[in-house]
C-alpha positions as CSV (number, residue, x, y, z in Angstrom):
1,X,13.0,2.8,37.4
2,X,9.5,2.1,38.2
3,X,8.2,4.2,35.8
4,X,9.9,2.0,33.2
5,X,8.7,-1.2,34.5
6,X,5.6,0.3,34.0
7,X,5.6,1.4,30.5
8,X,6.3,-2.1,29.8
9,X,4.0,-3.4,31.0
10,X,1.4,-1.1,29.3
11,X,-0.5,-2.2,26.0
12,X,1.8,-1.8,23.0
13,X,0.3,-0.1,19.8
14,X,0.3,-2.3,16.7
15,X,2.7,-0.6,15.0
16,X,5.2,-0.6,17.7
17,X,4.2,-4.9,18.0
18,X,5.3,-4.6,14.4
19,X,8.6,-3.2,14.9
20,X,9.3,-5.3,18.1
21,X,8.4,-8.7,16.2
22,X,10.8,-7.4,13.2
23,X,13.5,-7.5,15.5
24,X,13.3,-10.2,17.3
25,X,13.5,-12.0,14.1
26,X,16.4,-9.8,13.1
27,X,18.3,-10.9,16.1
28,X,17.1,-14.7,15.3
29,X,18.1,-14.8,12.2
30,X,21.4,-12.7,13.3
31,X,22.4,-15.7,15.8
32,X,21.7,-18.2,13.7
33,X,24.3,-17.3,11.4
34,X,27.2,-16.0,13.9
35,X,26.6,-19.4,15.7
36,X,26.6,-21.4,12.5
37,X,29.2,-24.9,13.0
38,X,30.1,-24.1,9.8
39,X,32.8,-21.9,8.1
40,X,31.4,-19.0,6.7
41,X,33.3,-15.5,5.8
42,X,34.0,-13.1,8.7
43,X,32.0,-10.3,7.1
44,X,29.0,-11.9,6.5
45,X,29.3,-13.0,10.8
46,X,30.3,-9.3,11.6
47,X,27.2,-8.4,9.8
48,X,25.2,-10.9,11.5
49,X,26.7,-9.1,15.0
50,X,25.6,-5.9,13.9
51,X,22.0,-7.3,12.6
52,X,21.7,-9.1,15.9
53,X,22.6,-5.6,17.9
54,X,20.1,-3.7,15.5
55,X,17.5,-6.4,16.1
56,X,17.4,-6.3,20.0
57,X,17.6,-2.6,20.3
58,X,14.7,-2.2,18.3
59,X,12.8,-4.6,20.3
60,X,13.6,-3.2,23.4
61,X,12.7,0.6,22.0
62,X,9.5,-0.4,20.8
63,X,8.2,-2.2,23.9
64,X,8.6,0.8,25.6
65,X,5.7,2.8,23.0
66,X,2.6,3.1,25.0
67,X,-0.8,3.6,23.3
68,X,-1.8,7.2,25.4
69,X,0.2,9.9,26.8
70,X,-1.2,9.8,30.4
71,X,2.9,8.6,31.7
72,X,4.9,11.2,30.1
């Protein structure tokens, strides 16, 4: 567990950055629409489920990229 905590908390490359800020605003937009007060079709808030999913496993998978190879 430590050794997660620290890959964290090393620097991220920018390509990785990239990817995490991609989903973060994949699972923005993804909650904006399930959480919508209004009506909408039940496929397009299943997708939004599945975007939001998609969105935050992404982030987490790309904070975890480290820039050398010194922790593997």
């Amino acid at each position: 567990m430590k050794e997660i905590i620290k890959r964290v908390q090393e620097p991220t490359p920018r390509f990785f950055q990239k990817i995490r800020n991609l989903g973060l605003l994949l699972t923005a937009v993804g909650g904006a629409i399930a959480t919508a007060p209004v009506a909408l079709p039940v496929m397009l808030t299943t997708i939004a489920g599945y975007v939001m999913v998609a969105g935050a496993i992404a982030s987490a998978i790309s904070q975890t990229a480290v820039e050398d190879n010194r922790l593997l």
